[in-house]
C-alpha positions in Angstrom: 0.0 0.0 0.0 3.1 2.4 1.1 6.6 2.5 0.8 7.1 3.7 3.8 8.4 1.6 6.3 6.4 1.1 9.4 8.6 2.5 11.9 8.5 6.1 10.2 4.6 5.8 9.9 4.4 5.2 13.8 7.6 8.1 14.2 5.4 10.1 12.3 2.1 9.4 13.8 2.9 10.1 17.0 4.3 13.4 16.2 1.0 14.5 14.9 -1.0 16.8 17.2 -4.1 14.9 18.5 -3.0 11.7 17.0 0.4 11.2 19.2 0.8 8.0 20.7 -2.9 7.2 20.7 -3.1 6.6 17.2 0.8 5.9 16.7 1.0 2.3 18.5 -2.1 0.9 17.5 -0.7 1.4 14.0 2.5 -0.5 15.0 0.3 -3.3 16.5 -1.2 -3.2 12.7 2.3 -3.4 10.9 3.0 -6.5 13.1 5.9 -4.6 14.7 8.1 -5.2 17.8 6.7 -4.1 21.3 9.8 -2.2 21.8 10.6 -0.8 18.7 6.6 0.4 18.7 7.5 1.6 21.9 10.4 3.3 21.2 9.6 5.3 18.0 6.0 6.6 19.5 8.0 7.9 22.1 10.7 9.6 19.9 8.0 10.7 18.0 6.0 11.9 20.8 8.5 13.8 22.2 10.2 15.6 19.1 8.1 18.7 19.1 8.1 19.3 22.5 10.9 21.1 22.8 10.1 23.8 19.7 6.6 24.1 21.4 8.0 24.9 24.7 10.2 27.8 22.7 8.3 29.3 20.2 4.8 28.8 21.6 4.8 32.2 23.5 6.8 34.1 20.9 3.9 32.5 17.9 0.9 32.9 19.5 1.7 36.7 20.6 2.9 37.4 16.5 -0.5 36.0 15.1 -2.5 37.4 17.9 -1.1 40.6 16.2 -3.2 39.6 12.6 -7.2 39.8 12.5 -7.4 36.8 10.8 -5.5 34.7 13.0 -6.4 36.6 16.5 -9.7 34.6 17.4 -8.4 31.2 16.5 -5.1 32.1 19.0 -7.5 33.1 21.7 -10.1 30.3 21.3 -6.3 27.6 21.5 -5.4 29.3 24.5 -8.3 29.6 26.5 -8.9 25.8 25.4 -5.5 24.8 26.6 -5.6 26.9 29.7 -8.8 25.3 30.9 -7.4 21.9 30.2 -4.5 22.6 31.9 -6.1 23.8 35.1 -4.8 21.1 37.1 -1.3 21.8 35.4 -1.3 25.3 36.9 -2.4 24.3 40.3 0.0 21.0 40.4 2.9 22.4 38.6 5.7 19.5 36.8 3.5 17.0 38.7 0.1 18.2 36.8 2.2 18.4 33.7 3.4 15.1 34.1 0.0 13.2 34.8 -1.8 15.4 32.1 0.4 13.6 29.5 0.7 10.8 31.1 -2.8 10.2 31.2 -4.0 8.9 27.4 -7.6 10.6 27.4 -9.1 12.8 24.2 -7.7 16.4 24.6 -4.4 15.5 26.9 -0.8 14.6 25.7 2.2 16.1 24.7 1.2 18.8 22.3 -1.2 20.6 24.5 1.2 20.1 28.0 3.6 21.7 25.9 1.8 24.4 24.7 0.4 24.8 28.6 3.8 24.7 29.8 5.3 27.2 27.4 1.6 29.6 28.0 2.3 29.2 32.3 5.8 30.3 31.6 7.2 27.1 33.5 11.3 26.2 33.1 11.5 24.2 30.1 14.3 21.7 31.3 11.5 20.5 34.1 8.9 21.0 31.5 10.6 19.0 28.7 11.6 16.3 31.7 7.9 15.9 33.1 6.6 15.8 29.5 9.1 13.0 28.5 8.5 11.1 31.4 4.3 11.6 31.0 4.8 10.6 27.6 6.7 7.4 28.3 4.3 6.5 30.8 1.2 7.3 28.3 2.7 4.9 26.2 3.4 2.1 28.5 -0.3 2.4 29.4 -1.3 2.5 25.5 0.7 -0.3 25.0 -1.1 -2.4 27.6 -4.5 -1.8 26.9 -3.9 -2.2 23.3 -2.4 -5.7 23.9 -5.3 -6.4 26.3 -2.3 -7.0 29.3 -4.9 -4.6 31.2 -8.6 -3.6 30.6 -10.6 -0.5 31.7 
């Protein structure tokens, strides 16, 4: 069907806002793939925008808040990720770390970032919790996917 190999798809997948992990593994459990090397690349994947999220989040959003078109889509993100992230802002790394850790609609790694990066929080803690949520997201996503653990 493609020509691309299987552990890009799920490297790719997972790097995709909304999708991440969520969608990443189950596609790895589809290409008959290792556990680990599923593991391993939704993770990588996961993780990889983090970092320019947690940098340029603050600086983009103010620059298109700054152009009518864009203004009231910036707004509506931020309010959305703000009251997302409430318990983020009253937990601090900890909040950040269970709201990615957590695989539920509307959490993960793109919106902790962006909640991190909006709350001003240090981005070596940041980019540590959101790993570490993010590993743990998958471990879980890997269980219930295998059926190891139902809900």
């Amino acid at each position: 069907m493609t020509n691309i190999p299987a552990e890009l798809m799920v490297l790719f997948v997972s790097a995709i806002p909304v999708l991440e992990q969520k969608a990443a593994i189950p596609l790895g459990f589809t290409a008959r793939m290792d556990y680990w090397e599923i593991y391993l690349y939704s993770l990588v994947g996961a993780v990889l925008p983090s970092p320019f999220i947690l940098l340029l989040a603050r600086k983009m959003c103010s620059l298109l808040k700054q152009i009518s078109i864009t203004k009231r889509m910036i707004q509506w993100i931020e309010t959305r990720t703000m009251k997302r992230g409430k318990n983020i802002v009253r937990y601090e790394l900890l909040g950040l770390f269970l709201f990615v850790a957590i695989p539920l609609p509307g959490t993960g790694v793109w919106t902790g970032s962006l909640a991190a990066a909006l709350l001003q929080m240090r981005f070596k803690q940041s980019l540590l919790a959101i790993t570490l949520g993010a590993a743990v997201c998958g471990a879980i996503i890997m269980l219930l996917g295998h059926g190891f653990v139902s809900i």
